[in-house]
VOPAGU-2260 file (C-alpha; in pm, 1 decimal, decimal comma):
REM VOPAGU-2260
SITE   aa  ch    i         X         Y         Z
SITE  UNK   A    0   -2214,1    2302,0     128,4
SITE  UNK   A    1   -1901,6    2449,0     305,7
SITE  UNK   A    2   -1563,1    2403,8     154,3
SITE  UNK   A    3   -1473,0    2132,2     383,6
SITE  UNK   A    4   -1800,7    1950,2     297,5
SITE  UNK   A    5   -1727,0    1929,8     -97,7
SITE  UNK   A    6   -1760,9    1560,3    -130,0
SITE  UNK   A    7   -2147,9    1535,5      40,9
SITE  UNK   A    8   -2412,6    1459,0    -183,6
SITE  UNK   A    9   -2770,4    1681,3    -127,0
SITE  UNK   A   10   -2958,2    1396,2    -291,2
SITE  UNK   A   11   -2765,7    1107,6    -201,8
SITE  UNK   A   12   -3110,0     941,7    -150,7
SITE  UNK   A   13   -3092,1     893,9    -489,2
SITE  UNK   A   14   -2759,4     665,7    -464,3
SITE  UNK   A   15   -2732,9     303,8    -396,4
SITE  UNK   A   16   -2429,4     220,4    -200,5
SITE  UNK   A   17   -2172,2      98,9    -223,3
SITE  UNK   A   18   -2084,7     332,7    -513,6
SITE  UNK   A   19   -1806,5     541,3    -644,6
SITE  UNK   A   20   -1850,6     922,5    -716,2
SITE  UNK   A   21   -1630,2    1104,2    -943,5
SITE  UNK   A   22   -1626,9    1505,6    -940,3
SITE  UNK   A   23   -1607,5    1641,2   -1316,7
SITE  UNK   A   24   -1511,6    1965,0   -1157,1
SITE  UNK   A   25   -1204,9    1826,3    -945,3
SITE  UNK   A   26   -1108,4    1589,0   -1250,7
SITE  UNK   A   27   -1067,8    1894,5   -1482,8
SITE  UNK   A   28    -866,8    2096,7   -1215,7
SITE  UNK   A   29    -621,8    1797,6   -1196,5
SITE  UNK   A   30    -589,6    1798,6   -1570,6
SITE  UNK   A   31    -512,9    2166,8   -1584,9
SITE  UNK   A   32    -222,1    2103,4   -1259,0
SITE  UNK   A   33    -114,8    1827,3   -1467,3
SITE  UNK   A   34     -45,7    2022,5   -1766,5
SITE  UNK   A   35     105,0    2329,5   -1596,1
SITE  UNK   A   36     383,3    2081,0   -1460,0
SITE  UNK   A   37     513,0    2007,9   -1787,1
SITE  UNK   A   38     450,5    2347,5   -1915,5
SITE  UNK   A   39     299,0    2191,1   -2252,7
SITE  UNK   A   40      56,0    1915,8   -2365,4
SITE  UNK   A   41     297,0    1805,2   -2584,6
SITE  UNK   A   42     523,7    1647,3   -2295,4
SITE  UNK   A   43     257,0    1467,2   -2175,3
SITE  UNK   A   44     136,6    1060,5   -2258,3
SITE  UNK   A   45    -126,2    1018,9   -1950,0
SITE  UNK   A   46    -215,3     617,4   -1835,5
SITE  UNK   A   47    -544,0     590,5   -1861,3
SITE  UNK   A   48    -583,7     275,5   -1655,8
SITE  UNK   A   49    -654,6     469,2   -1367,1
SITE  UNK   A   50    -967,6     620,3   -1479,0
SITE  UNK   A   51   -1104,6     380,5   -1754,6
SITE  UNK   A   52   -1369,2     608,3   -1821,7
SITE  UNK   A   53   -1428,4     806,8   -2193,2
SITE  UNK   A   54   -1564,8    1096,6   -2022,5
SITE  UNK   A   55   -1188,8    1190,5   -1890,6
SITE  UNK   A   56   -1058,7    1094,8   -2230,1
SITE  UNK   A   57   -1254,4    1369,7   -2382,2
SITE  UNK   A   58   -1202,6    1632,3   -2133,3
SITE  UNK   A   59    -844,6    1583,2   -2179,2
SITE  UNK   A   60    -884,0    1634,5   -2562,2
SITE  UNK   A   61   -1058,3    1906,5   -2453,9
SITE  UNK   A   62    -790,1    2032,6   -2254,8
SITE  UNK   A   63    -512,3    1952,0   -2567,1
SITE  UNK   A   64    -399,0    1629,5   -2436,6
SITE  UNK   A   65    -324,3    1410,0   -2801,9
SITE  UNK   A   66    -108,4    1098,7   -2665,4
SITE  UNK   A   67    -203,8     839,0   -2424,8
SITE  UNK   A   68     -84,0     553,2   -2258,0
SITE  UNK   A   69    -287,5     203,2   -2196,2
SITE  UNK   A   70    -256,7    -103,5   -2022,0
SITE  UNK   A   71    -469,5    -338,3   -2236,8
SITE  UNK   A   72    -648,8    -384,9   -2528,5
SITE  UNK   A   73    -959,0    -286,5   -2417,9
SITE  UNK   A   74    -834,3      76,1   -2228,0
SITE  UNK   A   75    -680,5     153,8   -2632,6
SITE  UNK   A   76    -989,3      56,1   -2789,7
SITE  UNK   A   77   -1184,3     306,6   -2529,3
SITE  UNK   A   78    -918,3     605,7   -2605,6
SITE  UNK   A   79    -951,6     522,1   -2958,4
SITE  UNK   A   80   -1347,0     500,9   -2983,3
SITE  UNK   A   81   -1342,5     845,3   -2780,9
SITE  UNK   A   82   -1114,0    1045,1   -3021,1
SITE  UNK   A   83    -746,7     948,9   -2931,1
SITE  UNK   A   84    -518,9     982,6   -3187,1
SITE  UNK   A   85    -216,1     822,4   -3042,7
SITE  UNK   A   86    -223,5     550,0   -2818,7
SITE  UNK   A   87      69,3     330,8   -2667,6
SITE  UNK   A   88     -40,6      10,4   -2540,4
SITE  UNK   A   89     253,3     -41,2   -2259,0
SITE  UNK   A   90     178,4    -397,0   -2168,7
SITE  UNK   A   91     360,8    -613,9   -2429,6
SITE  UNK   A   92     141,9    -788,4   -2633,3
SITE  UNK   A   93     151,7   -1189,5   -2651,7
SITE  UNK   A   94    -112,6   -1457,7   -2751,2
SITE  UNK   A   95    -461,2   -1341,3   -2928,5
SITE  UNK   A   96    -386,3    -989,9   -2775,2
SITE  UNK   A   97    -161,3    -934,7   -3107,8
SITE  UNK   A   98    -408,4   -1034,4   -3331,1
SITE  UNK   A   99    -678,2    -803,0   -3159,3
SITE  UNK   A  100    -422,7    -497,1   -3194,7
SITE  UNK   A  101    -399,0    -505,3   -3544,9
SITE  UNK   A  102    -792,4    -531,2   -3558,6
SITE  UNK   A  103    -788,6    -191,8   -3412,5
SITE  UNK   A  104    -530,0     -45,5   -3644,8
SITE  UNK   A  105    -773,9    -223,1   -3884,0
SITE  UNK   A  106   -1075,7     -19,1   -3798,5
SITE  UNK   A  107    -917,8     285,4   -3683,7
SITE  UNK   A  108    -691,2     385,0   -3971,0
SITE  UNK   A  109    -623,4     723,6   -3821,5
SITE  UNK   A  110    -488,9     656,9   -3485,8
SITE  UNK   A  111     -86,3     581,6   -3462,2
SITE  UNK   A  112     -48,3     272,4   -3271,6
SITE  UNK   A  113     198,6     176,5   -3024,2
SITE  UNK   A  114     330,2     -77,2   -2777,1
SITE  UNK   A  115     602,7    -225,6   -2597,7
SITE  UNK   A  116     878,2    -497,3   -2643,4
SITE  UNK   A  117    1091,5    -623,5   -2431,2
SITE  UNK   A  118    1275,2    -913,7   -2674,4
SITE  UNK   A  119    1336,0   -1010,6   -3065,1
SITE  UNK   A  120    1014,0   -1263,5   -3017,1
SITE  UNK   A  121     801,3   -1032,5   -2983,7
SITE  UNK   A  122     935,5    -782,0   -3288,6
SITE  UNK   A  123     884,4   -1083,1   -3534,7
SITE  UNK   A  124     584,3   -1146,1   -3433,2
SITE  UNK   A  125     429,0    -821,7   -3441,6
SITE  UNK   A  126     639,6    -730,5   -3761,1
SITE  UNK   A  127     418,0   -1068,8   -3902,8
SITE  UNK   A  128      78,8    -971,2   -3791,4
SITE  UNK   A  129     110,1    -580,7   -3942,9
SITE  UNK   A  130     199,4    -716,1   -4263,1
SITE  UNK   A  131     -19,1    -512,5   -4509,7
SITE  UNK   A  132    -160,9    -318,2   -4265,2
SITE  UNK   A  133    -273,7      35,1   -4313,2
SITE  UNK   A  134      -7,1     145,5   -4105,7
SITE  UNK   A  135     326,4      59,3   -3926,2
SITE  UNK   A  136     279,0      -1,4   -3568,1
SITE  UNK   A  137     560,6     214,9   -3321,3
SITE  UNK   A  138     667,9     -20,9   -3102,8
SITE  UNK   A  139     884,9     118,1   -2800,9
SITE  UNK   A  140    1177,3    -109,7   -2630,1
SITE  UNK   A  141    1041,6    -170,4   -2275,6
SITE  UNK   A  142    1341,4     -92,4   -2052,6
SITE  UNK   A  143    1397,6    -238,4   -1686,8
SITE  UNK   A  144    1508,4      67,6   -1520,3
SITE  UNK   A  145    1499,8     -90,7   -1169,4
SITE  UNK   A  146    1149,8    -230,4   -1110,9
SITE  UNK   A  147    1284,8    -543,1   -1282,7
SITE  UNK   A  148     917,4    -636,0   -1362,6
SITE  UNK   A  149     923,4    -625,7   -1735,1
SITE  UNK   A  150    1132,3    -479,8   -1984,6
SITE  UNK   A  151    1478,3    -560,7   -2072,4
SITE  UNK   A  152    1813,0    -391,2   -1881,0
SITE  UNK   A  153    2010,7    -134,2   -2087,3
SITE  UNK   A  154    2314,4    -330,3   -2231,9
SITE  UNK   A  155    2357,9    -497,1   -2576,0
SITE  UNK   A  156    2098,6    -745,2   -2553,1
SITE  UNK   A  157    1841,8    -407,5   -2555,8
SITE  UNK   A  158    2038,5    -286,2   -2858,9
SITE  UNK   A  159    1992,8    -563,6   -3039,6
SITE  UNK   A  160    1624,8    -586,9   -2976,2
SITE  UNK   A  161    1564,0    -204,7   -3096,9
SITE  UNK   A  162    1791,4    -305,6   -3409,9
SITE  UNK   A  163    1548,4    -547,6   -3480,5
SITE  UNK   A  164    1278,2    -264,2   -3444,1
SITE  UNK   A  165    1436,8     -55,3   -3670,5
SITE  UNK   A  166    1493,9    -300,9   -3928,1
SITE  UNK   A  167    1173,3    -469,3   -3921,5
SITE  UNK   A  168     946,3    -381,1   -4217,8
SITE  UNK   A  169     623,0    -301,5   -4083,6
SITE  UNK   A  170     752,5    -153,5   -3779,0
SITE  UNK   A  171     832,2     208,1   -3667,1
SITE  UNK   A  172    1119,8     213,3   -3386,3
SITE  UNK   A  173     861,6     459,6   -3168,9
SITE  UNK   A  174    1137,3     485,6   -2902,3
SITE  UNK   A  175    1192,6     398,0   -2540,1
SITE  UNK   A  176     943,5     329,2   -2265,3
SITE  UNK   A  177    1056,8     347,0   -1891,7
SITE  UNK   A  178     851,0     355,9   -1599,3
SITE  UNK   A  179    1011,7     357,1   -1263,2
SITE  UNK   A  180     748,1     291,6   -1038,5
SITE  UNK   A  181     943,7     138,5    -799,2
SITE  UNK   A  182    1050,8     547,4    -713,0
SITE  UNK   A  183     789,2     641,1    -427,6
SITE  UNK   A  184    1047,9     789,2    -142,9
SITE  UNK   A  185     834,7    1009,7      22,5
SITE  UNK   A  186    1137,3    1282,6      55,2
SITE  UNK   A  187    1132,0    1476,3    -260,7
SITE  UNK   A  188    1482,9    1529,0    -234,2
SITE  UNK   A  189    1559,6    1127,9    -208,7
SITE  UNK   A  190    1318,6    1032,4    -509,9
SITE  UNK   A  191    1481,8    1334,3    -744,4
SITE  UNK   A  192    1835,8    1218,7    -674,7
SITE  UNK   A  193    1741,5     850,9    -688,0
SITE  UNK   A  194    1568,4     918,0   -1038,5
SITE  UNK   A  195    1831,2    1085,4   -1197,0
SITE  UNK   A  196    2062,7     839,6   -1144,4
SITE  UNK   A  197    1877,2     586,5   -1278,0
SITE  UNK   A  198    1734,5     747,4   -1545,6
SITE  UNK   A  199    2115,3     781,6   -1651,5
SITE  UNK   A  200    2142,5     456,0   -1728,1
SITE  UNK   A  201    1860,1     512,6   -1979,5
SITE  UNK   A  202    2022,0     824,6   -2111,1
SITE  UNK   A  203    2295,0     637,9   -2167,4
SITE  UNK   A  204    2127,0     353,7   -2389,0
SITE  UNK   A  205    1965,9     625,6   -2618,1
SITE  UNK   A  206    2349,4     790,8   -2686,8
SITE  UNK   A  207    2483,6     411,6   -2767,0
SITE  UNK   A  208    2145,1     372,5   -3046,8
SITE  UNK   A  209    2230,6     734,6   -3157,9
SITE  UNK   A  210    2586,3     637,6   -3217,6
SITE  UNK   A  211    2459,5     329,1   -3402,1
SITE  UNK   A  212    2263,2     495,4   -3637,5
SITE  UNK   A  213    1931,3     446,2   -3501,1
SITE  UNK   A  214    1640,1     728,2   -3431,3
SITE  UNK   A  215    1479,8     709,4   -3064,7
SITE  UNK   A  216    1205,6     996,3   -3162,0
SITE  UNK   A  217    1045,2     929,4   -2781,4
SITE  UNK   A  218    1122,2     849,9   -2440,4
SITE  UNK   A  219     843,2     802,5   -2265,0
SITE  UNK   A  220     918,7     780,1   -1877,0
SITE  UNK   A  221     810,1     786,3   -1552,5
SITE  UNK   A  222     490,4     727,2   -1327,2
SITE  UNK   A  223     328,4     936,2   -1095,8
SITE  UNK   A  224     570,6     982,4    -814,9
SITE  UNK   A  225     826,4    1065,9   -1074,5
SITE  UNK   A  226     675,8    1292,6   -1368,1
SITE  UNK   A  227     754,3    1634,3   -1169,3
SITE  UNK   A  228    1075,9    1507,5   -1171,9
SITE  UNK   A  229    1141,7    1412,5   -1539,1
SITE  UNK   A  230     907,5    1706,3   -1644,1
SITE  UNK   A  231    1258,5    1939,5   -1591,0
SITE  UNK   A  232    1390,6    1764,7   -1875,3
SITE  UNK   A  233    1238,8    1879,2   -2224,2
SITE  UNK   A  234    1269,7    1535,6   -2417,1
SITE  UNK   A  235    1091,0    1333,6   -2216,3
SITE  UNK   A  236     761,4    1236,9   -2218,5
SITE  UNK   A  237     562,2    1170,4   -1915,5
SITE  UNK   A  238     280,0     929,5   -1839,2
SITE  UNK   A  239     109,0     983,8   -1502,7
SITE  UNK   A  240    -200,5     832,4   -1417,0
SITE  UNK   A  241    -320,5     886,9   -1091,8
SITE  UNK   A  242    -298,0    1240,5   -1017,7
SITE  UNK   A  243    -640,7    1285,5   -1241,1
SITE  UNK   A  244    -836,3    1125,4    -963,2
SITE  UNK   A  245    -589,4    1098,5    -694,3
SITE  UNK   A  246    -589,3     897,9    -355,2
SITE  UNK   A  247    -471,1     892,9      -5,5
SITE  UNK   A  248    -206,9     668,3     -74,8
SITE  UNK   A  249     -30,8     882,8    -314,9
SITE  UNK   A  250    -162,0    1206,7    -110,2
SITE  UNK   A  251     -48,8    1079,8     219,9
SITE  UNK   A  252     330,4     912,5      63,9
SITE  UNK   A  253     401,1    1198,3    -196,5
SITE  UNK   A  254     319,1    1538,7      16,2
SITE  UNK   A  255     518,6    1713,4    -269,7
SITE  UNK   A  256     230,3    1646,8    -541,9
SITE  UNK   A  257     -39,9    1881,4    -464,3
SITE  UNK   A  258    -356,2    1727,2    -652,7
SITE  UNK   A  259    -752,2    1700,7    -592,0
SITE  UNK   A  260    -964,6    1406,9    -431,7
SITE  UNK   A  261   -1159,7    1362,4    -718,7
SITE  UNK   A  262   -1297,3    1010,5    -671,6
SITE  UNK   A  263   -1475,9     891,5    -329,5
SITE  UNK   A  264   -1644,9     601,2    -200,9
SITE  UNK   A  265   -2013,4     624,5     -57,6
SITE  UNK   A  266   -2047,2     351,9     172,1
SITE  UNK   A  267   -2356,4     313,8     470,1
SITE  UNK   A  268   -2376,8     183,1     789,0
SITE  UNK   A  269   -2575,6    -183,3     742,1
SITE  UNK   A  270   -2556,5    -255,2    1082,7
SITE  UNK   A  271   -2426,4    -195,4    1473,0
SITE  UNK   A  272   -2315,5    -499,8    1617,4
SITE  UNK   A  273   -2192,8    -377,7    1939,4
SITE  UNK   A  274   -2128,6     -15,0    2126,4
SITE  UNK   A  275   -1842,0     171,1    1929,5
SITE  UNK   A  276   -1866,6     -89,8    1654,5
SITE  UNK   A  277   -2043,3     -66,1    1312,1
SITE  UNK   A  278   -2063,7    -231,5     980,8
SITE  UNK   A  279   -2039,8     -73,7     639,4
SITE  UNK   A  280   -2098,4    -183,2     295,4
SITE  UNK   A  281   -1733,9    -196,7     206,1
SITE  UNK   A  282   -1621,5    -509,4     148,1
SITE  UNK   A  283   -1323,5    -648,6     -74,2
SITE  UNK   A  284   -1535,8    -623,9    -373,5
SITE  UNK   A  285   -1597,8    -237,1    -365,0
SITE  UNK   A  286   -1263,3     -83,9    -250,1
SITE  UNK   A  287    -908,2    -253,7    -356,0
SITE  UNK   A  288    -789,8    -496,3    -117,4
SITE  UNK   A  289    -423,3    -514,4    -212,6
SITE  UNK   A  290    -315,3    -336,0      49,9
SITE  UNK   A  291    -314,6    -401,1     445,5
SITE  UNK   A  292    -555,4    -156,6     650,1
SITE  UNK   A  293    -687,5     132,6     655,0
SITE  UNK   A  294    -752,3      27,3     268,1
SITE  UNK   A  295   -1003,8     356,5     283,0
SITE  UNK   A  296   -1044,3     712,9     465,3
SITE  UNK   A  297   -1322,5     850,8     614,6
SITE  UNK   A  298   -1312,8    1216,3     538,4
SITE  UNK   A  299   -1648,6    1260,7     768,4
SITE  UNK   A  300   -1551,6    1033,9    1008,3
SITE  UNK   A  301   -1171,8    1063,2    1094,4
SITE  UNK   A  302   -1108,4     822,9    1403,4
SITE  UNK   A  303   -1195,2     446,3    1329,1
SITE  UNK   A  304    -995,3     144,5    1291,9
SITE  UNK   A  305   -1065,6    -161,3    1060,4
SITE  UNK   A  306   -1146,7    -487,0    1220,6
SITE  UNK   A  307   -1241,5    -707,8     950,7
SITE  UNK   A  308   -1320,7    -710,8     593,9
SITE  UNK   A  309   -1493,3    -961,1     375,3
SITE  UNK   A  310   -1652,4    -957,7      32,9
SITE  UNK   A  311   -1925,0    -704,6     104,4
SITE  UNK   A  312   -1880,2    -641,4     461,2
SITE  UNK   A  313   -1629,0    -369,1     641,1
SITE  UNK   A  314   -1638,5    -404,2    1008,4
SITE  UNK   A  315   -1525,3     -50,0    1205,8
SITE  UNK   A  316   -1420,3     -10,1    1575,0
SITE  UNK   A  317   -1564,9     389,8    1583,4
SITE  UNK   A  318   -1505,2     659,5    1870,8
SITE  UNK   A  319   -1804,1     844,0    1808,3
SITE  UNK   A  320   -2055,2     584,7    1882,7
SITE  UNK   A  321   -2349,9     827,3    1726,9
SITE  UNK   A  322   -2311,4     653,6    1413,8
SITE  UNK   A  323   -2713,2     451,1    1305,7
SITE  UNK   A  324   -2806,0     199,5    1083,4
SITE  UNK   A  325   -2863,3     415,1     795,5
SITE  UNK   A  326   -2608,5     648,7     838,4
SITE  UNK   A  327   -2368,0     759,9     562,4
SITE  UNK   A  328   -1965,2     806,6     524,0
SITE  UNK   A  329   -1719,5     932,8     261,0
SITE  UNK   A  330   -1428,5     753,0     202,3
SITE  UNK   A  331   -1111,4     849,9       7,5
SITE  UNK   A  332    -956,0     468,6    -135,0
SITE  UNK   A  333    -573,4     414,8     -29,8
SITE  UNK   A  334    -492,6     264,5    -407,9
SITE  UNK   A  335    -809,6     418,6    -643,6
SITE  UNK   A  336    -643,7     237,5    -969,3
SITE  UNK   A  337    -805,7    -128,5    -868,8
SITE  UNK   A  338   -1080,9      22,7    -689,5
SITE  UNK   A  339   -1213,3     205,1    -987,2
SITE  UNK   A  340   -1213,8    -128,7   -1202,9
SITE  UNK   A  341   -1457,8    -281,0    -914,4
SITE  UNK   A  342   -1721,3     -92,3   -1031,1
SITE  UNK   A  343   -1902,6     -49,3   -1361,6
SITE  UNK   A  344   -2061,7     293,7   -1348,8
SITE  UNK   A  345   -1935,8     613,2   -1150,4
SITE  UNK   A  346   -2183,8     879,4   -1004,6
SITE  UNK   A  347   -2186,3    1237,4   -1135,0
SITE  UNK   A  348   -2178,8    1468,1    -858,8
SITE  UNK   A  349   -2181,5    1830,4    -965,2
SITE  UNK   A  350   -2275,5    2130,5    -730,5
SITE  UNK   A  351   -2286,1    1898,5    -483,2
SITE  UNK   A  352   -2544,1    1678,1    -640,9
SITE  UNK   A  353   -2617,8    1349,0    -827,1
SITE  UNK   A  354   -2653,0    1441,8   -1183,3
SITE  UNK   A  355   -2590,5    1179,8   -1373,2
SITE  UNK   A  356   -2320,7     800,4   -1445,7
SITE  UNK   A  357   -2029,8     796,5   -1647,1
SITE  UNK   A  358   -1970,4     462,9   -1722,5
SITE  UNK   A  359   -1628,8     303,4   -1705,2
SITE  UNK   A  360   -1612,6     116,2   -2022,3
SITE  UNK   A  361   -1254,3     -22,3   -1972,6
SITE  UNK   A  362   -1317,2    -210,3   -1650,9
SITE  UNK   A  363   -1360,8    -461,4   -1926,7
SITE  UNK   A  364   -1081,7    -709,7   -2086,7
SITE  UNK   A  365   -1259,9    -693,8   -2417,6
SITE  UNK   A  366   -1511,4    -453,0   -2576,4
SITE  UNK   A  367   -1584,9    -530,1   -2958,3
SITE  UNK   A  368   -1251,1    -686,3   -2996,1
């Protein structure tokens, strides 16, 4: 295969379609851009909700990564059963999702457990259920930093919520969570400056707990579009997902972030309606459809235009009316977060061949617990 024809499969015979191939080689390259951005592994808690797969988990032990971040219960139990040792669950947890946290503190007694609050309900209720546990969970104040989705806005109701952290007895105060993810400008310039000032207003919540007497031993910020940015500053901890798979949403928004295409869609022609018009077996249920078209790029076929898209059907208005029944394209997801939790199993391509599934275990909402 040339260079530009990395993503083709020799025996894609071998591989039902609609499926989703992840490169182990491309994955591990991202890792190692990941880490030289921060300089260390130690500034770095990666979201695993992108991947949801063990197999990146353990190349990024591999690699020195020890922290991670999670979005449920399931995606910590899946770090934990593949050798994480520190896990923050950033999704605060309510309901029978507290109860199935402190079974996993239960069984794994060696992993430090985290997670997010955003009010004084929550702290009592979590300082309840780890009541004679085998540890003290670290539970981070979730700040609104300007996505006002959760979290709670600097001021003194979010000092009074991380006094109750710190004086709750089987709590930890781990420190502050947050994520900006509203920050996508794609203008480097206008995403740094908008950043910093915002992440003032977090600076200047940790001074006021400081001056209060309290510890803040993390701050754990940022997404994607912003960890290059809060990777210049050496106490802060950043939590990208994305970049270990990558997309064209982020690759086409965020030119600044050079990263690998390490997940793509293998998708064939089912059938050819009309002249310069085919159908593929894309539908909503194997590539995210949270976004308006083109939801997915064709890196072998770069001129066609979505007409319609239903649960397993992708209709394509194509120049290059060569395209058969039969026929098979590559396609690069806009948003590859929700498209990876579409599928259950990924295919192993290495040297440009099938080799073998990884399965993606977190997909799930519950695994043993």
């Amino acid at each position: 295969m040339s260079a530009e024809d990395w993503y083709k499969v020799e025996n894609v015979d071998e591989v039902p379609s609609p499926a989703l191939l992840v490169y182990p080689d491309r994955v591990e390259e991202n890792i190692k851009r990941t880490i030289a951005t921060t300089g260390t592994v130690d500034r770095l808690r990666p979201h695993v909700k992108t991947h949801k797969m063990p197999e990146v988990i353990r190349r990024q032990l591999a690699a020195g990564l020890n922290k991670f971040k999670a979005a449920t219960i399931a995606e910590v139990e899946m770090v934990a059963s593949a050798g994480g040792k520190d896990i923050l669950l950033a999704y605060q947890p309510v309901g029978p999702n507290i109860g199935r946290l402190r079974q996993l503190a239960d069984r794994f007694q060696d992993v430090r457990f985290g997670a997010v609050v955003d009010c004084t309900q929550s702290v009592s209720r979590l300082n309840e259920a780890f009541a004679d546990a085998p540890g003290k969970l670290h539970a981070y104040l979730d700040l609104d930093c300007g996505m006002h989705r959760t979290g709670i806005v600097a001021g003194g109701r979010a000092i009074d919520v991380y006094r109750a952290i710190s004086d709750a007895t089987n709590l930890n105060a781990g420190g502050i969570h947050a994520y900006d993810g509203h920050l996508h400008q794609s203008d480097l310039d206008e995403r740094t400056e908008q950043c910093e000032v915002e992440f003032e207003i977090v600076r200047s919540l940790v001074e006021e707990l400081k001056d209060e007497g309290m510890e803040v031993p993390e701050l754990v910020a940022g997404g994607t579009p912003t960890f290059p940015i809060h990777a210049q500053q050496d106490d802060v901890i950043c939590s990208p997902g994305t970049v270990f798979l990558w997309d064209y949403g982020y690759g086409t928004n965020i030119p600044d972030m050079d990263y690998l295409v390490a997940a793509v869609l293998l998708t064939r022609v089912i059938s050819k309606p009309a002249k310069n018009r085919v159908c593929v077996d894309l539908g909503h249920k194997a590539v995210a459809a949270e976004n308006p078209h083109p939801r997915v790029r064709f890196l072998n076929l770069p001129d066609e235009e979505a007409i319609m898209q239903s649960e397993e059907h992708l209709v394509l208005h194509v120049d290059n009316d060569d395209l058969q029944v039969g026929d098979i394209l590559y396609g690069v997801p806009k948003h590859i977060c929700p498209t990876v939790a579409l599928y259950s199993k990924a295919q192993v391509i290495e040297n440009s061949r099938r080799t073998g599934e990884w399965d993606i275990v977190a997909r799930e909402r519950r695994l043993t617990i």
